[in-house]
C-alpha positions as protocol buffer text, in pm:
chain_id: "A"
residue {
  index: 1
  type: UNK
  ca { x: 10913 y: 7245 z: 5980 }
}
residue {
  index: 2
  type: UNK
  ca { x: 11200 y: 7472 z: 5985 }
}
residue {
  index: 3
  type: UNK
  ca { x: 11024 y: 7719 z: 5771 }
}
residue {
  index: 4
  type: UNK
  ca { x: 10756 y: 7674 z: 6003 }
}
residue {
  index: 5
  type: UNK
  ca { x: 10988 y: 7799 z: 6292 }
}
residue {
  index: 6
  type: UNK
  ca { x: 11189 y: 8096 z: 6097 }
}
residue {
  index: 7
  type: UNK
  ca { x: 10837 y: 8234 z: 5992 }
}
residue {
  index: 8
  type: UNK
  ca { x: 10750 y: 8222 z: 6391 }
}
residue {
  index: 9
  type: UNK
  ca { x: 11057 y: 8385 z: 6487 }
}
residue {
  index: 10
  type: UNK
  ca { x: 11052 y: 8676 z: 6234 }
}
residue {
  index: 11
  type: UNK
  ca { x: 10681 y: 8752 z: 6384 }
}
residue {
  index: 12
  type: UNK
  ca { x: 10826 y: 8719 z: 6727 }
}
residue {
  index: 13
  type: UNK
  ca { x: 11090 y: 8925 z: 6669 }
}
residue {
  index: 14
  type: UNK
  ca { x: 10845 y: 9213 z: 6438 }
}
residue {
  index: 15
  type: UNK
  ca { x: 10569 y: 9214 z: 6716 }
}
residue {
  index: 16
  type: UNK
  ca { x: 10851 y: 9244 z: 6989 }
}
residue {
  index: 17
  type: UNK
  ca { x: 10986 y: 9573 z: 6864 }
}
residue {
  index: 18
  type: UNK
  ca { x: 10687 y: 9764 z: 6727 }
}
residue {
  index: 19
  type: UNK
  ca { x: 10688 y: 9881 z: 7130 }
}
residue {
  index: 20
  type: UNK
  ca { x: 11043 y: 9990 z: 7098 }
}
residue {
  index: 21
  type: UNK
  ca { x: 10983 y: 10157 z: 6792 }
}
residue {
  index: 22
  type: UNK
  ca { x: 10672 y: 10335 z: 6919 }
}
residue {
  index: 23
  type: UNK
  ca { x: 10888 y: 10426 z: 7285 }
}
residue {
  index: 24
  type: UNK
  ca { x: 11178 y: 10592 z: 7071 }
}
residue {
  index: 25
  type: UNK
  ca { x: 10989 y: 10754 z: 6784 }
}
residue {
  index: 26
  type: UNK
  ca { x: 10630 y: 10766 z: 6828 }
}
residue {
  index: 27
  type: UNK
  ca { x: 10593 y: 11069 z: 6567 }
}
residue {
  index: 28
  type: UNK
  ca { x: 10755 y: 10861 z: 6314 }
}
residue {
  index: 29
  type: UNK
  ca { x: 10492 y: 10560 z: 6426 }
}
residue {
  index: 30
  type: UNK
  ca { x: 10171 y: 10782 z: 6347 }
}
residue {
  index: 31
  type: UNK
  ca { x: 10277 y: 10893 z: 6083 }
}
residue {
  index: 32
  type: UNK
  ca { x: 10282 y: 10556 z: 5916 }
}
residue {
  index: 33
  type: UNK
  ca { x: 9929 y: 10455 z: 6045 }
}
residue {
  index: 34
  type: UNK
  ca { x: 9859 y: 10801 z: 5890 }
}
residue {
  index: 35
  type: UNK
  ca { x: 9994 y: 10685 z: 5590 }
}
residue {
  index: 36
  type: UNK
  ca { x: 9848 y: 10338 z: 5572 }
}
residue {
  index: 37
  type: UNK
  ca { x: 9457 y: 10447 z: 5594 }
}
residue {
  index: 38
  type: UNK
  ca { x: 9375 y: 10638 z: 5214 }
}
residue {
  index: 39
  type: UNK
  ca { x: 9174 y: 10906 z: 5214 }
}
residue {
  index: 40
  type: UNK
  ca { x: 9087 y: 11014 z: 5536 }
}
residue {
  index: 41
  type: UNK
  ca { x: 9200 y: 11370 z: 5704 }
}
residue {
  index: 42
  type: UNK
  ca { x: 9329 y: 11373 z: 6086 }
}
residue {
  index: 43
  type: UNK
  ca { x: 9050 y: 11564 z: 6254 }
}
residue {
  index: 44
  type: UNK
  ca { x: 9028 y: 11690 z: 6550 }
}
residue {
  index: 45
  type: UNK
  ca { x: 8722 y: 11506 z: 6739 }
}
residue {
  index: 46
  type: UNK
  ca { x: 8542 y: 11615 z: 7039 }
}
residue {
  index: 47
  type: UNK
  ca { x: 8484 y: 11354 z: 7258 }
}
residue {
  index: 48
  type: UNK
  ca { x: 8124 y: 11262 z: 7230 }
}
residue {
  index: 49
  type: UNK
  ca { x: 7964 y: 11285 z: 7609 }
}
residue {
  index: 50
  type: UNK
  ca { x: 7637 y: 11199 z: 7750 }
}
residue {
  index: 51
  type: UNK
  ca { x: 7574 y: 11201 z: 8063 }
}
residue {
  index: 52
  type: UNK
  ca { x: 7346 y: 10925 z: 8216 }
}
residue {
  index: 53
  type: UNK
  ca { x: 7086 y: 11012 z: 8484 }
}
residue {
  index: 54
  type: UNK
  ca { x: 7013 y: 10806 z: 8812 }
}
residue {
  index: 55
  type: UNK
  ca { x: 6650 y: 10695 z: 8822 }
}
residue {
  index: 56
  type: UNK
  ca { x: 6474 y: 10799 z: 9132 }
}
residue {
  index: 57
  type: UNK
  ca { x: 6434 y: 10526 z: 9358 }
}
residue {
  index: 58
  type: UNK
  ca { x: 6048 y: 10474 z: 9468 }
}
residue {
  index: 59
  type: UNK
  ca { x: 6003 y: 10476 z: 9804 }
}
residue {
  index: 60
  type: UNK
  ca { x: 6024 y: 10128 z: 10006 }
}
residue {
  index: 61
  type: UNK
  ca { x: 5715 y: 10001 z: 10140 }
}
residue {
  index: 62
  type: UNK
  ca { x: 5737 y: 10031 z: 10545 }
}
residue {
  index: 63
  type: UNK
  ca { x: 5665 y: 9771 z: 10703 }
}
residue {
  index: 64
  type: UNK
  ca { x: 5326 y: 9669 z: 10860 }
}
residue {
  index: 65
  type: UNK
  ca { x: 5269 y: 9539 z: 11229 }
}
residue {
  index: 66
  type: UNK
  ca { x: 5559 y: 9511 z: 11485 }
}
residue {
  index: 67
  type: UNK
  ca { x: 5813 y: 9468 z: 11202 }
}
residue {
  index: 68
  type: UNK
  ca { x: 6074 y: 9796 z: 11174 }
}
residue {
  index: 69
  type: UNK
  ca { x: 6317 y: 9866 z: 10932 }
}
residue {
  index: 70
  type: UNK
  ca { x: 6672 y: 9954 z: 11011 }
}
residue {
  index: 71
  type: UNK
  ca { x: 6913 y: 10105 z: 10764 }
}
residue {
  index: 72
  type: UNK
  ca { x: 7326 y: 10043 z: 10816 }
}
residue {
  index: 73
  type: UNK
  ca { x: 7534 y: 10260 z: 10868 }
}
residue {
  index: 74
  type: UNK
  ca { x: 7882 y: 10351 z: 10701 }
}
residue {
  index: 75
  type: UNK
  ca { x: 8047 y: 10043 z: 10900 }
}
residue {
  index: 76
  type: UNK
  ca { x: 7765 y: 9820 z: 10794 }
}
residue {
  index: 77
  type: UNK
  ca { x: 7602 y: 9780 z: 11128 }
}
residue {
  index: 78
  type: UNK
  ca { x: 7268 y: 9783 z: 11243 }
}
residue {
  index: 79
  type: UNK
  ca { x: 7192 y: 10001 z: 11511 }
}
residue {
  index: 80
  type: UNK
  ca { x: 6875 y: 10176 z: 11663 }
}
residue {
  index: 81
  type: UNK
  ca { x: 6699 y: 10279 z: 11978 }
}
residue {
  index: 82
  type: UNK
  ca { x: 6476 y: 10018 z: 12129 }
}
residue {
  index: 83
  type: UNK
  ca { x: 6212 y: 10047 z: 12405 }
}
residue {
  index: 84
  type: UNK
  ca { x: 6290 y: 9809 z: 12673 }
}
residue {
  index: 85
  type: UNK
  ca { x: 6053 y: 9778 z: 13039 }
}
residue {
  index: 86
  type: UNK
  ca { x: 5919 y: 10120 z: 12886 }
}
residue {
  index: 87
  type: UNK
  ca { x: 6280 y: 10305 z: 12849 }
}
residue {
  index: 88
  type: UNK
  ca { x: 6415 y: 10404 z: 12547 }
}
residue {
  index: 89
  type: UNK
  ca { x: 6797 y: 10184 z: 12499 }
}
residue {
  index: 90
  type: UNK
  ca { x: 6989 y: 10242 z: 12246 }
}
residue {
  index: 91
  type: UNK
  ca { x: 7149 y: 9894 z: 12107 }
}
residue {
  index: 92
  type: UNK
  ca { x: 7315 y: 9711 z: 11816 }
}
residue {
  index: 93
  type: UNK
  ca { x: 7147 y: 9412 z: 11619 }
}
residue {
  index: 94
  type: UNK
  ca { x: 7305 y: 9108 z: 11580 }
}
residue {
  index: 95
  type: UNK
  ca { x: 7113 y: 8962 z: 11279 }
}
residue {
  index: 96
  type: UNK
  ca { x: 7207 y: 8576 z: 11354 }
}
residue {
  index: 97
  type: UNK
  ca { x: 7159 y: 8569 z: 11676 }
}
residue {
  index: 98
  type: UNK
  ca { x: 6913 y: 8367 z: 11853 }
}
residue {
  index: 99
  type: UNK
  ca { x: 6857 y: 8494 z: 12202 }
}
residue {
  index: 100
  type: UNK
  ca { x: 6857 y: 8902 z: 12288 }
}
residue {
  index: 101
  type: UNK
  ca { x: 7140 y: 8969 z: 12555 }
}
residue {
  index: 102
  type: UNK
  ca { x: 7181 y: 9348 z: 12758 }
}
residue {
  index: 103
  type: UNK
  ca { x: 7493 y: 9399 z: 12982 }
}
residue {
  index: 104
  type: UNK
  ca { x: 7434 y: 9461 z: 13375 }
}
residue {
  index: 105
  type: UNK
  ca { x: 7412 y: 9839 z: 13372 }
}
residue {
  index: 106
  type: UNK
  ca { x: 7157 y: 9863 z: 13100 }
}
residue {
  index: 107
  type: UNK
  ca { x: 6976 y: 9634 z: 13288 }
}
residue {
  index: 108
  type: UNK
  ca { x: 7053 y: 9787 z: 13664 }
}
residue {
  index: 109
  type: UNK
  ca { x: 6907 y: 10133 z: 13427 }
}
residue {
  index: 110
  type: UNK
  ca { x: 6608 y: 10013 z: 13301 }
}
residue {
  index: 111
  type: UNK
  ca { x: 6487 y: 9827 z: 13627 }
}
């Protein structure tokens, strides 16, 4: 069990200073991971890039009917002219709500 435990600590201790090592000499570091691969030259490579390309988007079906479709915008909220009593209003959509509510002046405006 002991042997157990001094082989532990000698790793500990190994794979605790390989960062100091690397931190004061990392020259001297590279140049033993040079040294421990046979055969093969440092080269210089050039990053290999490809650029990926957005597919276009088809167009989204508009709706049929008395349906509309309202986009968000940058705060993520729905807004949009409506037609109310034949006026055009602009207004805000509150997508959980129940019941459709205007303040007095919009309504004192519209008649």
């Amino acid at each position: 069990m002991l042997r157990k435990l001094l082989i532990l600590a000698v790793f500990a201790g190994t794979s605790a200073s390989i960062p100091i090592v690397y931190q004061s000499n990392p020259q001297l570091v590279e140049n033993l991971l040079r040294s421990a691969v046979p055969g093969k030259q440092a080269v210089e490579a050039q990053p290999n890039v490809n650029l990926a390309s957005v597919p276009n988007k088809p167009p989204a079906p508009l709706p049929m009917g008395r349906k509309v479709l309202v986009a968000a915008d940058e705060r993520g909220h729905f807004s949009s002219p409506f037609k109310l009593n034949g006026r055009q209003v602009d207004g805000m959509i509150d997508t959980g709500a129940t019941l459709v509510a205007i303040n007095i002046s919009t309504a004192r405006r519209i008649g």
